[in-house]
C-alpha positions, 0 to 999 in steps of 0.5 A: 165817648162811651163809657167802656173808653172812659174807663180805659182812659181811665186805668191808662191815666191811672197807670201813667200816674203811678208810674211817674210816682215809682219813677219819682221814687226811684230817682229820689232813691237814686239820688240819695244813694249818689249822694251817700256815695259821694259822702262815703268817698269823700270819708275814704279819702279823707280816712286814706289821706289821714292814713298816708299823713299818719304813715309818713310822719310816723317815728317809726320806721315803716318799709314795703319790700317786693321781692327782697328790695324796698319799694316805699319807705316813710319819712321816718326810716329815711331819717332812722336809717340815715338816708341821704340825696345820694344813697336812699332805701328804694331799691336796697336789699331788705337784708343790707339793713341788717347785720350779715351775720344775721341774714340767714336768720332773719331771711327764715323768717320772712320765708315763714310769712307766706305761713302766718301772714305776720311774724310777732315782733322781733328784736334785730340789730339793724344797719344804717346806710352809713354803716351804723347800727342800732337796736329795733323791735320790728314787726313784719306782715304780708300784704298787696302793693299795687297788685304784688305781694310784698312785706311790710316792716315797721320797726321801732327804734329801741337803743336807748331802751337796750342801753339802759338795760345794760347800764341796770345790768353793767351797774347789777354786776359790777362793783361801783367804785373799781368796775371790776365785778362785785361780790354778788357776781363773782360769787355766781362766776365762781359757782359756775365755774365750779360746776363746768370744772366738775363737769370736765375735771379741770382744776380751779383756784379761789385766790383771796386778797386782802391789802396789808395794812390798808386800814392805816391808808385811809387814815392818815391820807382820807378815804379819797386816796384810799378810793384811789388805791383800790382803783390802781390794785384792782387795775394792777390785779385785772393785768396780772391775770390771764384772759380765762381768769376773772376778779371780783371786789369781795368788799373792803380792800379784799379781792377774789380771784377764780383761776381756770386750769387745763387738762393736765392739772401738774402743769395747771398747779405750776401756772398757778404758783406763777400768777400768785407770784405775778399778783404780788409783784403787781400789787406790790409796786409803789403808788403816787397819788396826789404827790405821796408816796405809798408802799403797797403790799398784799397777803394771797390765800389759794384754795383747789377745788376738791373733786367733791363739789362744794359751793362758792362760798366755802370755797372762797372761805378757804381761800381766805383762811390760807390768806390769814396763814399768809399773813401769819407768815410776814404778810406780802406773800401767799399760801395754798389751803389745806386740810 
């Protein structure tokens, strides 16, 4: 052989040689990458399924809608919205779930998504499949569901939340032994109630009640039975009145009322003189509790708001100077302010 062969023998062998080693670089390359891969979609499907266990167990009620019907509910909505075998939540109007006085309102709002792409979170009244209602926080997004646009609800029950809210405020504005509203509130009623009357020129009275000889109640009989008296006159004060008329527990055995009138103030000052009448022959009825006897009265001071605003509580204070000149006068009776 001579030695120019040998020598391209010789690049040959080396070129075949550096070609297996790139070979063998690349499929080992090649084979970690497959290997990476496979790793990478064991992890996406152990991270998709561990998303599908936390969606369908979560508390919360999450549902897919196309085109206005719901294509996926989790196990969670099925349970808050009362689901059963034979009324289920695939393929019912998003909007039945709610209120139908809410519809247009709530409809604007998924309108507005193609917009934002997610609305904040809301507070709706929704409709269970039986009929019930109860109170959410619900957040809306837009997405893709095999292919198609679609919303996705997930709504948080909230009722007991809302519930304890009212009991803060029921208990924040209502006088805790009669129900009926406590004086902080009554107050704030009646100032309001003056401003609408300024507004318009409508009348309004103050009333002041004040029980006769209530002390003498608790007394002889215990503060229980006294309780009970001003249970049953709050009760007897609350039917007498008219449904624009309001009572409120001033403390004590003393009661404030606001009287509403109309436009023409004559008539408005007759319908006065008459629920004065009708308070006190309310009142004033016999009480049996616990197997007594007890005669009840009471003295009714009335005040008109000037046309000059003043605030509540010199209105309620000249009302309750015209109860003293009614009890001055025999008690059991009522009177109207003046200068």
């Amino acid at each position: 052989m001579s030695d120019l062969e040998a020598r391209r023998l010789s690049r040959e062998i080396r070129a075949r040689k550096e070609a297996e080693e790139l070979l063998e670089k690349k499929s080992k390359e090649l084979y970690y990458k497959i290997q990476e891969n496979e790793k990478n979609l064991i992890a996406l499907k152990e991270s998709e399924e561990l998303h599908r266990i936390i969606v369908e167990f979560s508390p919360n009620s999450i549902l897919i809608s196309c085109e206005g019907k719901i294509v996926y509910a989790n196990s969670g909505a099925k349970q808050n919205y009362a689901e059963t075998a034979t009324n289920t939540l695939v393929g019912k109007p998003l909007l039945s779930l709610s209120l139908p006085e809410d519809h247009e309102i709530i409809q604007a709002k998924l309108d507005s998504i193609h917009e934002t792409s997610s609305l904040g979170e809301i507070e709706e009244t929704a409709v269970r499949l039986d009929g019930t209602t109860f109170f959410v926080a619900v957040r809306r997004h837009l997405m893709k569901h095999e292919g198609k646009e679609a919303i996705l609800s997930v709504a948080r029950d909230i009722s007991f939340r809302r519930e304890l809210q009212q009991q803060l405020s029921y208990q924040a504005t209502h006088d805790a032994l009669t129900q009926i509203s406590n004086r902080a509130h009554i107050l704030e009623c009646l100032d309001q109630a003056l401003h609408h009357a300024a507004r318009h020129s409508y009348p309004i009275w103050a009333g002041f009640i004040d029980l006769d000889e209530f002390k003498p109640i608790n007394d002889f009989y215990g503060h229980a039975v006294g309780d009970q008296v001003l249970i049953h006159v709050a009760n007897r004060i609350k039917t007498a009145l008219r449904a624009s008329d309001m009572v409120g527990r001033y403390g004590g055995d003393e009661f404030i009322i606001i009287l509403k009138g109309g436009p023409a103030e004559e008539q408005a000052t007759n319908i006065t003189e008459e629920l004065a009448t009708r308070i006190l022959q309310a009142v004033c009825q016999p009480l049996v509790i616990n197997g007594f006897t007890l005669n009840i009265s009471c003295s009714l001071g009335i005040a008109l708001a000037p046309t000059d605003l003043i605030d509540a509580q010199t209105f309620v204070d000249r009302a309750d100077t015209a109860m003293y000149e009614a009890k001055a006068k025999g008690k059991n009776n009522f009177c109207f302010y003046s200068e």
